[in-house]
N, C-alpha and C positions, 0 to 999 in steps of 0.2 A: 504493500500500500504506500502511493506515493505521500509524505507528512513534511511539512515545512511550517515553522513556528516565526512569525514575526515579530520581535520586541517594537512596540511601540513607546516613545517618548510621552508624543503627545498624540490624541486619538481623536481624532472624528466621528462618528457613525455614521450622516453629519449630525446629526441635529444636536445631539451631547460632544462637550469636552469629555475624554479622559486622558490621567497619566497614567506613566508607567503599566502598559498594558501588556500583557503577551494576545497575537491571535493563533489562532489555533487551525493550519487548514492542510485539508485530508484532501485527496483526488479533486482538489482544483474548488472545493469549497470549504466554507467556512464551519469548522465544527461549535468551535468555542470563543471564546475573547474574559481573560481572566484578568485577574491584579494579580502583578510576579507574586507576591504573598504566597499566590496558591499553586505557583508550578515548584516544580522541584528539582526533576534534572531533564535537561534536552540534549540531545548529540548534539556536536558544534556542527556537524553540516548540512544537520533540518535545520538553521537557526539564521535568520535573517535579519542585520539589525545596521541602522543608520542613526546612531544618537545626534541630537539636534533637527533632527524631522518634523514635522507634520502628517500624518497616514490620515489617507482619507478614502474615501470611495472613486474609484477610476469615473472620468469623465465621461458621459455619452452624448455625444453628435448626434442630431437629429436631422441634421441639412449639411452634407458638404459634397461639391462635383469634381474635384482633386487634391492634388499636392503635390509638390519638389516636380514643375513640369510634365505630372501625369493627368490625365482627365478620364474620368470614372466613363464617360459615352463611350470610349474608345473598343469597351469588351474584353480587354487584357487581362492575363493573367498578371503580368509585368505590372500593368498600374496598380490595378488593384493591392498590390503586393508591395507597392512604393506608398500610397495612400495609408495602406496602416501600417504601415513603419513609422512613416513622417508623424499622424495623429500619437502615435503610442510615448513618442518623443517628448510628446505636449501635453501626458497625462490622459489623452482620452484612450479608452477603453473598447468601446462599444459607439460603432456608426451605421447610421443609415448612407450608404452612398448615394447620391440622387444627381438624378436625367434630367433633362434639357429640351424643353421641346424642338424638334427637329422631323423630317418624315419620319415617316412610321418605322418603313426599314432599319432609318438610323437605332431609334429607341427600342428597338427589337434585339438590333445586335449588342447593347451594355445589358438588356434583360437576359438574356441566354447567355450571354459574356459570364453572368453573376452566377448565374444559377450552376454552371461549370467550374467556376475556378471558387467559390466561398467556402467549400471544406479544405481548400488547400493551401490558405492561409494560416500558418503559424506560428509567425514570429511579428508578431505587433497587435493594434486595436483586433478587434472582431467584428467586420461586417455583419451586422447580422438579421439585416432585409435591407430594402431598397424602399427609397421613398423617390415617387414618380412626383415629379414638380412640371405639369403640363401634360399634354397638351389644350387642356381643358379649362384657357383662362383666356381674358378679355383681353383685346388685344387695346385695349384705350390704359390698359394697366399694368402691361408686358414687361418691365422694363427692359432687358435687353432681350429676353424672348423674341425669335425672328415672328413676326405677324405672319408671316405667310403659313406656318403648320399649326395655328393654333385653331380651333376646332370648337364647335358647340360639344355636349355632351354625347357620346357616342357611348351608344353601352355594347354594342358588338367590338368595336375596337377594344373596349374596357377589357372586356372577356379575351379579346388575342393577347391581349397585354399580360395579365394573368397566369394566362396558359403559357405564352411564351418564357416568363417569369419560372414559371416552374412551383409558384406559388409563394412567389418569394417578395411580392409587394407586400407593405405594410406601412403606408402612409403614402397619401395620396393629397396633395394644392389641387384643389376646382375652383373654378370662381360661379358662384352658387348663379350667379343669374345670366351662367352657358348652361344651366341645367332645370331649364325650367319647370319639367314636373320631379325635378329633385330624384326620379329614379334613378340615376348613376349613385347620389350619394348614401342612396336607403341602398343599395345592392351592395356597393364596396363596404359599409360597416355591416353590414350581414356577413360579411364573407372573415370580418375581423380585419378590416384595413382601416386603418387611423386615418380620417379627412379630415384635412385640412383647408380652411379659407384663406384665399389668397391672389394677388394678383389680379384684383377685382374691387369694379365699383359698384358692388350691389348695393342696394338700400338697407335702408336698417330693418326692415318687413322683410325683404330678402334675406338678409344674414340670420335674422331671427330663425325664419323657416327653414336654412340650411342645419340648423344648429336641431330642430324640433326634428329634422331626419337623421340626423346621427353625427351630423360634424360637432369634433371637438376640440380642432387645435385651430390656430391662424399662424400664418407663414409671414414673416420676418414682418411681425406687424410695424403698424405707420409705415412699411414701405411697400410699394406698389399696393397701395389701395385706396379709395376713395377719401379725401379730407373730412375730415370731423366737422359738423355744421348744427348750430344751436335747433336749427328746424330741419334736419335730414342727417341725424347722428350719421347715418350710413351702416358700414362695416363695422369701423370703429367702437362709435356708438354699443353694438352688441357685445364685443368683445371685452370690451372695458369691463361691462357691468354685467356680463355672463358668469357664473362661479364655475358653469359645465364647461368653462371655454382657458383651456391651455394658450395662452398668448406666448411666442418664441420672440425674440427679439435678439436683434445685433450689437453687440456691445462693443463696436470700435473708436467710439470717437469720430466716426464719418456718415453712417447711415441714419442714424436717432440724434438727435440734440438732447443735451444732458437734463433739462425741464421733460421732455416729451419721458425719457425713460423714469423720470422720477415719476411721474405720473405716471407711467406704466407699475411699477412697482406697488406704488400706495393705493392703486387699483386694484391690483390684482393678488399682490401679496407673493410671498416666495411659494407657494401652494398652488402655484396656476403660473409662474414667471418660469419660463426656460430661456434659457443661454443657447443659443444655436449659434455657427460663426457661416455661414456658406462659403466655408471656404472653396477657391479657388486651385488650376495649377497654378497659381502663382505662391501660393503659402512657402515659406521658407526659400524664396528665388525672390536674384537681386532686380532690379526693374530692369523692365522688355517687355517682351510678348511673348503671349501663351496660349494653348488651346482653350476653349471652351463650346464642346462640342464642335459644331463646323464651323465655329465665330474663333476669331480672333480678341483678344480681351489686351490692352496695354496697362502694364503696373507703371507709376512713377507718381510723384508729388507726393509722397511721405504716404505711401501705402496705400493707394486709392487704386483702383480697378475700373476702367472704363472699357466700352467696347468701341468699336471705329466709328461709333456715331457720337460718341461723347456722352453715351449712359452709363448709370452707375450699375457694377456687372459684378454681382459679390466683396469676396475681401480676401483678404490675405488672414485674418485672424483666427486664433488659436483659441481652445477653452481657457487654457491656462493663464491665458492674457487677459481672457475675457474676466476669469476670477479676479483675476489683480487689478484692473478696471473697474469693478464693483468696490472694492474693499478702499483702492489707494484714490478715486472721483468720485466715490458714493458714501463713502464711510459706512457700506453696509457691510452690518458683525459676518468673518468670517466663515462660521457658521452656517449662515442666509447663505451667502456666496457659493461655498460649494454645495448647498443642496441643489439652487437653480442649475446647476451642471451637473447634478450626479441624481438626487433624489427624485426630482420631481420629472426630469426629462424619464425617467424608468415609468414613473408611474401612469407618466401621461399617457406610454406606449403599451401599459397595461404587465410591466416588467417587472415591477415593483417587490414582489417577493421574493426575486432572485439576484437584484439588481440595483443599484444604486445608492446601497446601505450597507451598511456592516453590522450583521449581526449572524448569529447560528444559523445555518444552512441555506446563507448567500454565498453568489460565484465571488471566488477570493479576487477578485478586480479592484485594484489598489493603486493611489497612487502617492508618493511620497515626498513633499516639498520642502525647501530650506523657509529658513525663515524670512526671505525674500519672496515665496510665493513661487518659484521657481522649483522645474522638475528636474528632482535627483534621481528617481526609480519610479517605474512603472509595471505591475506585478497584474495579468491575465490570466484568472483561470489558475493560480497559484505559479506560475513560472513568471519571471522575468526577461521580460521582452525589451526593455530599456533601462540602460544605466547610464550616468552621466558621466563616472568614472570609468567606463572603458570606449 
């Protein structure tokens, strides 16, 4: 039986501090989490320890389309396999890889890409479904989404998609009012796919109604959707004041203004706020150009992400940045911070008993910070897939 004992300094679950903890993990889960008090002897090569840490719960990505000049559309096994190395670097754990609207073909071949190479992944994050971002959104709200493949609701396409998948979506951007008798979104949450509202200028009677058929997230809210109006909340409007409704938001310092996400936050509270980053291939790459699906996307100006028309086309940002962001421009407790990366993103995606917590018989997905907020170790499934020191 594989056994690996982690000393902890200081401990997250998130929601609790502790110190001086041991955890306790058997075949890649979590058995136990004691006070040394109560252990006694471990062999020195089950024994994992980083004094002056922080141990927290591994990051989960809920939206990212690459990293280090890979891009998730491609179908590779190669990207795929540069993608969670790069995230595993940065703390996260567990991601959603997510598509681009593009023709059918194209989104076909990262669907079948995924569904062939994700058990062959093991030395970094863990993909661990796809979230489809398109083609099923408004093109008045696209932002760099090409207008020409984006689509009303098609529930036969939904179904090639699916299939093609292998069964491997699980979260799905619509924008509720390309679906106007809402059976695309009562069939994807039937099936257990997570919808999301996005990239859309529905009404607030619209979003309302997407939300009464099953949608529960919104996609990198305030961006690509409808502005907030004293007499036509809109999108917004629901999402704010929804409790059912998981809001994701981008936390770089470029996409939200720092009022807008306070207000996100005191709205919705760290119970419903997820940290998403859409990351880019540009993440960890100096400024140029990079793929982004069949689009071209230019980095430069202190980490901005454009596409050849001058829209804004993701980011370069990391969870772990995204944490440091919250804590060192928000002053929110520690604590807060890595739940909206670790806790609530599990929950949201219905993970939550295996995932994003540390406690007895969660996946041992860990990750381990200095006291700068910066990643020393990164521990999946009880193995270590990143260290800083080597």
């Amino acid at each position: 039986m594989t056994e690996t004992w982690v000393w902890c300094e200081t401990l997250f679950t998130p929601f609790q501090q502790h110190n001086d903890r041991y955890i306790h993990i058997q075949e890649g889960k979590i058995r136990s989490i004691l006070p040394s008090s109560e252990v006694r002897h471990i062999p020195n090569h089950s024994l994992v320890s980083e004094p002056g840490t922080i141990v927290a719960p591994g990051f989960i990505d809920l939206h990212v389309h690459g990293a280090q000049g890979r891009d998730f559309m491609d179908g590779t096994l190669e990207s795929l396999q540069t993608i969670s190395e790069t995230l595993a670097r940065h703390g996260t754990t567990s991601f959603l890889p997510t598509t681009l609207s593009a023709p059918d073909s194209d989104i076909e071949v990262a669907l079948r890409g995924f569904a062939q190479h994700r058990s062959k992944i093991t030395d970094g994050a863990v993909p661990t479904g796809i979230h489809m971002e398109g083609p099923f959104l408004n093109p008045s709200c696209r932002g760099t989404h090409d207008a020409r493949y984006l689509k009303r609701a098609d529930i036969s396409a939904f179904r090639r998609f699916r299939e093609v998948s292998g069964g491997c979506i699980l979260k799905m951007t619509v924008a509720p009012e390309m679906d106007e008798g809402f059976a695309l979104i009562r069939e994807a949450t039937e099936a257990g796919i997570q919808v999301s509202i996005g990239h859309s200028d529905a009404t607030v009677e619209q979003a309302r109604a997407a939300v009464e058929a099953g949608a529960r997230h919104a996609t990198h809210t305030f961006n690509a959707m409808r502005p907030f109006h004293q007499r036509e909340p809109g999108i917004l409007g629901q999402v704010l004041t929804d409790d059912r409704v998981f809001a994701e938001v981008i936390c770089d310092g470029i996409h939200v203004h720092a009022t807008a996400l306070r207000l996100l936050l005191r709205s919705k509270g760290v119970d419903r706020t997820v940290l998403i980053t859409d990351g880019l291939s540009a993440v960890d790459m100096p400024d140029g150009r990079y793929p982004l699906g069949n689009k071209i996307i230019v980095l430069e100006r202190g980490g901005e992400c454009r596409d050849l028309e001058g829209r804004l086309a993701g980011s370069t940002l990391t969870l772990d940045r995204a944490v440091r962001n919250l804590v060192h421009w928000f002053d929110v407790p520690l604590h807060e911070a890595l739940t909206v990366a670790s806790a609530t993103p599990a929950r949201s995606m219905q993970m939550g008993e295996k995932k994003g917590i540390l406690a007895s018989g969660t996946d041992a997905d860990l990750v381990f910070l200095d006291a700068n907020l910066q990643v020393v170790k990164t521990m999946v499934g009880g193995r270590i897939v990143y260290s800083r020191s080597n």
